[in-house]
C-alpha beads as a LAMMPS data file, in Angstrom:
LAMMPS data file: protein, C-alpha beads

75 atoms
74 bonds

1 atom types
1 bond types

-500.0 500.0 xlo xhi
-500.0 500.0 ylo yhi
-500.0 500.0 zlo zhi

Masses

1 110.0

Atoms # bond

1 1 1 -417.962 -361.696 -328.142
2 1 1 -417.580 -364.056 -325.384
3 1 1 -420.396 -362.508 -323.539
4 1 1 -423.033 -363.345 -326.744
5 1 1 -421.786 -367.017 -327.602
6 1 1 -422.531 -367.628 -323.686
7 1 1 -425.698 -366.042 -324.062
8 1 1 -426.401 -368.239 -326.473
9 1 1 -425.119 -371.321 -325.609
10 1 1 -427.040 -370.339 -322.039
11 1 1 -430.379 -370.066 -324.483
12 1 1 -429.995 -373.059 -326.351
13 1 1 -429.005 -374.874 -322.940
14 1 1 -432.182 -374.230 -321.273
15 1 1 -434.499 -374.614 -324.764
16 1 1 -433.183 -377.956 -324.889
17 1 1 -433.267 -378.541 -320.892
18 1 1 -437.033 -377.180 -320.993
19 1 1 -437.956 -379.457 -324.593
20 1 1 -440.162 -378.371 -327.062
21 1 1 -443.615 -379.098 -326.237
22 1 1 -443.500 -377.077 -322.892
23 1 1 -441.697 -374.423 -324.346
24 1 1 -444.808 -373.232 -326.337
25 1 1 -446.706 -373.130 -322.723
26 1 1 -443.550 -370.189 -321.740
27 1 1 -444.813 -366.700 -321.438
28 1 1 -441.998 -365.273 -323.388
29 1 1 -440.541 -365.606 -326.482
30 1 1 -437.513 -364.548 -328.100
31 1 1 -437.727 -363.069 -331.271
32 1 1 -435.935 -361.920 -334.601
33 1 1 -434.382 -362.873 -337.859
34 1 1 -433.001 -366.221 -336.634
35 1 1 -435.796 -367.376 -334.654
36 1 1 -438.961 -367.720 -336.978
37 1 1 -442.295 -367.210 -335.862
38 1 1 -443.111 -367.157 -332.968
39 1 1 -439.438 -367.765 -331.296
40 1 1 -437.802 -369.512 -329.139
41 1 1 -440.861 -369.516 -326.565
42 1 1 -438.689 -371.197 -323.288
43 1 1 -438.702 -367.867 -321.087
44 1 1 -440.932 -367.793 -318.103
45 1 1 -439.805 -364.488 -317.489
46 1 1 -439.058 -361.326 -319.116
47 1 1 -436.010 -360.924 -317.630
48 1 1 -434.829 -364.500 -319.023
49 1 1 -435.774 -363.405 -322.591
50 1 1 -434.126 -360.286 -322.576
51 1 1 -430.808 -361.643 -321.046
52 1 1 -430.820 -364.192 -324.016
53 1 1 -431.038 -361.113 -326.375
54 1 1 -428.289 -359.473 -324.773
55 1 1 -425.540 -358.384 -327.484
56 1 1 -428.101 -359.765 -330.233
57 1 1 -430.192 -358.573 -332.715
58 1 1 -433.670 -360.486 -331.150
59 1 1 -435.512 -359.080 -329.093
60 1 1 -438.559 -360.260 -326.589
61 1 1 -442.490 -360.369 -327.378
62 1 1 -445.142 -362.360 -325.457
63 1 1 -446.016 -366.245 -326.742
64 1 1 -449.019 -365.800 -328.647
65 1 1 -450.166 -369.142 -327.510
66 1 1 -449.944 -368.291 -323.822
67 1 1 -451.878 -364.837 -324.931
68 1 1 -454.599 -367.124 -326.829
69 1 1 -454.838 -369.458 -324.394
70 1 1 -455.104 -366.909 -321.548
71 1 1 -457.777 -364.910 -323.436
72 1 1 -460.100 -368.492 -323.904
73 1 1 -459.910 -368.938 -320.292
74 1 1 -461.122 -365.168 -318.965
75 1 1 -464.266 -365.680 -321.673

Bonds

1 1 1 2
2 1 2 3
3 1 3 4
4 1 4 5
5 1 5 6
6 1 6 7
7 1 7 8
8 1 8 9
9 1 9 10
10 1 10 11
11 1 11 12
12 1 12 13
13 1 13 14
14 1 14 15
15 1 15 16
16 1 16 17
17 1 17 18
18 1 18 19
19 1 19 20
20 1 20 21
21 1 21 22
22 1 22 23
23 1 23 24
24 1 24 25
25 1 25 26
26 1 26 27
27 1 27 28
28 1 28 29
29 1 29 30
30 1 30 31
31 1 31 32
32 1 32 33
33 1 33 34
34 1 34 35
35 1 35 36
36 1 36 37
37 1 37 38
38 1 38 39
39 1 39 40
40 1 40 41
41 1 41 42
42 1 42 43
43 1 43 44
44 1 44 45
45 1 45 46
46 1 46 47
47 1 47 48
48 1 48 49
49 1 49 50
50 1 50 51
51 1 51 52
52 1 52 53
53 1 53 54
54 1 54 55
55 1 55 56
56 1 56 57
57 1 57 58
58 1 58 59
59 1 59 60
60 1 60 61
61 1 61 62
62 1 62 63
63 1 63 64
64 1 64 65
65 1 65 66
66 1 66 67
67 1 67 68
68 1 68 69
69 1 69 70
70 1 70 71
71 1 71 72
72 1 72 73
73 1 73 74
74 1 74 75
């Protein structure tokens, strides 16, 4: 229990740390129920995203903005 609330409060911490507007630039998102679409997309790593889904019911997928974005730039 105390584990997942400072998972959270870890999560929301850097989300509002990082802001909005360059969290949708983040590679990773984290994702279920009580995120929407696409997430919470703050998580340059993998490893960042899945220790904020630790003990939760979310789990990690890449930013489709970073994928879009990424795929533009190789054409």
């Amino acid at each position: 229990m105390h584990r997942r609330l400072f998972v959270t409060s870890l999560a929301l911490a850097l989300f509002c740390v990082v802001g909005t507007h360059s969290a949708y630039a983040k590679r990773y998102c984290l994702q279920g129920q009580h995120w929407g679409y696409p997430g919470d997309c703050s998580f340059s790593s993998y490893s960042q995203c899945a220790a904020a889904a630790s003990g939760t019911h979310s789990h990690c997928g890449i930013n489709p903005r970073y994928a879009h974005q990424n795929r533009r730039q190789s054409h």
